[in-house]
C-alpha positions as CSV (number, residue, x, y, z in Angstrom):
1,X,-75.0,32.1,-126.1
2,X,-78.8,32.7,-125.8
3,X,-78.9,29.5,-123.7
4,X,-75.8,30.6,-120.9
5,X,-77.4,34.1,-120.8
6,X,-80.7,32.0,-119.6
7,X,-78.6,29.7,-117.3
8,X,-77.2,32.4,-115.7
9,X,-80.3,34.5,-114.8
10,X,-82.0,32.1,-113.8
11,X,-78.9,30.9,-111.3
12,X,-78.1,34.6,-110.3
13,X,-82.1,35.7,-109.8
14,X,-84.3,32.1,-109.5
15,X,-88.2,33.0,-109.5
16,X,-90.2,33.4,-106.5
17,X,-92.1,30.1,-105.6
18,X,-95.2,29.4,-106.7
19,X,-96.2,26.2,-104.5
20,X,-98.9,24.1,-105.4
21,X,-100.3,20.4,-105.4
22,X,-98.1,18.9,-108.0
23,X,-98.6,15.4,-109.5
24,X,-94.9,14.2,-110.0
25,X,-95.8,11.9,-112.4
26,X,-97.7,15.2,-114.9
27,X,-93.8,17.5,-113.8
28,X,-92.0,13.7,-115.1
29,X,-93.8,13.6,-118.0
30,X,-93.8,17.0,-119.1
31,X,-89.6,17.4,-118.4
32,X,-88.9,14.1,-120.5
33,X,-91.4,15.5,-123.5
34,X,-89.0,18.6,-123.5
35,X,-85.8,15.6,-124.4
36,X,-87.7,13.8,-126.7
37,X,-85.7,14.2,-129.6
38,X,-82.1,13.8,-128.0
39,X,-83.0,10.9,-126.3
40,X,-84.7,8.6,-128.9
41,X,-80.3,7.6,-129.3
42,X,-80.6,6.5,-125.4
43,X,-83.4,4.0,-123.7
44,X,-84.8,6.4,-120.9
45,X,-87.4,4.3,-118.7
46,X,-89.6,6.4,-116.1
47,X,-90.2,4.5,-113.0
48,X,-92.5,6.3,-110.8
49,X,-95.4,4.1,-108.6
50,X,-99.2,4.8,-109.3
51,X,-99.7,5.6,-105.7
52,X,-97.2,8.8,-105.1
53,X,-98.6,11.3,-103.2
54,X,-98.8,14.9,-104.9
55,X,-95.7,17.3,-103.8
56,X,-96.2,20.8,-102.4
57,X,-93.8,22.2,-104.8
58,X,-93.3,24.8,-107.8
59,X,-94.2,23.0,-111.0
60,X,-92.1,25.0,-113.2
61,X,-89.0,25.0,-111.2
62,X,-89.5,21.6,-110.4
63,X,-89.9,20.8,-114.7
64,X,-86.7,22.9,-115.1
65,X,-84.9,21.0,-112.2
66,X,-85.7,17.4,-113.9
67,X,-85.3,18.7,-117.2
68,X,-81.2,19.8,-116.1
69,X,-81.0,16.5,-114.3
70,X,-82.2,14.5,-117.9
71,X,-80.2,17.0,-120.2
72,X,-77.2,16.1,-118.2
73,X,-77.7,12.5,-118.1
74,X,-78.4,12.4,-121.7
75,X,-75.0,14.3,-122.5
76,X,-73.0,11.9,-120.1
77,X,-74.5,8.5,-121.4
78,X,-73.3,7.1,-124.7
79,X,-75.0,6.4,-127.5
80,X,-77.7,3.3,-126.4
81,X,-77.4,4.0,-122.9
82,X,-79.6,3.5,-120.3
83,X,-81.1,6.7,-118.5
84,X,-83.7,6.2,-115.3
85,X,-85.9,8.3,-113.7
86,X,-87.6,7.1,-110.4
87,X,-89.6,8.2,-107.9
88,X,-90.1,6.0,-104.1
89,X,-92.1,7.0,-101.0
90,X,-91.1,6.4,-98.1
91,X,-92.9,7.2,-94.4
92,X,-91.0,10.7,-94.1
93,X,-90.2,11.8,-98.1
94,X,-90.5,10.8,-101.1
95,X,-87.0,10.7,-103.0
96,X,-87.2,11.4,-107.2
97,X,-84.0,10.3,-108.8
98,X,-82.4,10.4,-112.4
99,X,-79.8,7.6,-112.8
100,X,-77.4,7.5,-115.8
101,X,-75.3,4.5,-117.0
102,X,-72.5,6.9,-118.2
103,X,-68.7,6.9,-117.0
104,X,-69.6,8.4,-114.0
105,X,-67.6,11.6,-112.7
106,X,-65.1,12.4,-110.5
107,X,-66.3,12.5,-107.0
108,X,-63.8,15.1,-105.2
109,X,-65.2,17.8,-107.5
110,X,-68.4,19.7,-106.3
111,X,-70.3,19.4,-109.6
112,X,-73.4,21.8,-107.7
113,X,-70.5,24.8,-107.6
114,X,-71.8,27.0,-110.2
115,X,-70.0,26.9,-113.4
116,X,-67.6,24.1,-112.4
117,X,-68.2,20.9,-115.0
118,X,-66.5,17.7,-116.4
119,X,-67.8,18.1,-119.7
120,X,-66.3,19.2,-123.2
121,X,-68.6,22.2,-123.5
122,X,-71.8,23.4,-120.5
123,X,-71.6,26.3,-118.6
124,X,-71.7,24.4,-115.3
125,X,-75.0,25.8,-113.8
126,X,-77.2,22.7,-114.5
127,X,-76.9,20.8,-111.2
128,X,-76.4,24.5,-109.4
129,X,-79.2,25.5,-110.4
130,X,-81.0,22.1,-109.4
131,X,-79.5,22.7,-105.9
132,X,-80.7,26.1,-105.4
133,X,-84.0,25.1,-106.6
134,X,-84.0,22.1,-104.0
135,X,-82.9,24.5,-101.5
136,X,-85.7,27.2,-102.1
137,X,-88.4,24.4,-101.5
138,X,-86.5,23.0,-98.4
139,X,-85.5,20.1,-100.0
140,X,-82.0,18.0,-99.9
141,X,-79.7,17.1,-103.3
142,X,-77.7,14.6,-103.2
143,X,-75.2,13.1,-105.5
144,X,-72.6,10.8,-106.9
145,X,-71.3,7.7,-109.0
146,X,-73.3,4.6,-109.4
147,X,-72.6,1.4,-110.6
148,X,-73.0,2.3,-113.1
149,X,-72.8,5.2,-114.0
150,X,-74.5,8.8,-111.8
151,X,-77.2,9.1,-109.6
152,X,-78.7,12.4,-108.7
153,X,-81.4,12.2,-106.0
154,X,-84.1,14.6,-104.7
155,X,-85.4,14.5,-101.4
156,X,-88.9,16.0,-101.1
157,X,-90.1,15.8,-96.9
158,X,-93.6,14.7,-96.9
159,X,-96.4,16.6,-95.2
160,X,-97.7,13.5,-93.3
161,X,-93.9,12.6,-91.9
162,X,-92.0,14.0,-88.7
């Protein structure tokens, strides 16, 4: 209960931003420290290049962000799975990305509604909060089944592109 009644302030009143230079690979870290103990039953693999530039960014929203987007994973990949997070560069943004290799969902529902979810139990703000997050930063969320499983990517615009 404690938990929904922190889900939902934080979806119904998200914290100002506090932008700084961020190290991607320090937010990474910290946010898969925070799962250490639910996924030692699931093989998570951090793929993220030693040359990605720092990210103007909030680091605490940006932790909490990854940490729904790796708590969600977790819960939708069975036992043994496979669970990736991966950051590229690219000329104009750098896209972060958490890749399960769970059942996948179904794609006509808008999972970033607020308390809409495919799961058992959740209170459906997870990847709503993610989005608004995104959104408060000026960033893009996007979405959808892999093969296999989900794929959740983040689109960061980089200060040296158009």
């Amino acid at each position: 209960m404690a938990e929904l009644a922190r889900q939902f302030a934080l979806f119904a009143h998200p914290a100002k931003l506090a932008r700084s230079e961020v190290e991607l690979a320090e937010v990474v870290e910290a946010a898969v420290a925070l799962h250490a103990a639910e996924s030692s039953e699931h093989h998570l693999e951090v793929v993220l290049p030693q040359d990605l530039p720092k990210v103007s960014a909030d680091r605490d929203l940006l932790r909490r962000a990854l940490s729904n987007l790796i708590k969600n994973a977790l819960e939708a990949t069975p036992y043994g799975g496979q669970i990736v997070i991966a950051g590229t560069a690219m000329a104009d943004k750098l896209i972060l990305s958490v890749r399960d290799d769970g059942p996948g969902a179904d794609e006509a529902i808008d999972l970033a509604l607020p308390y809409v979810t495919t799961k058992k139990s959740g209170t459906g703000l997870g990847l709503a909060i993610v989005k608004k997050i995104c959104e408060a930063h000026g960033w893009s969320l996007s979405y959808g089944n892999a093969d296999p499983g989900f794929e959740v990517k983040i689109k960061i615009p980089s200060k040296h592109g158009s």
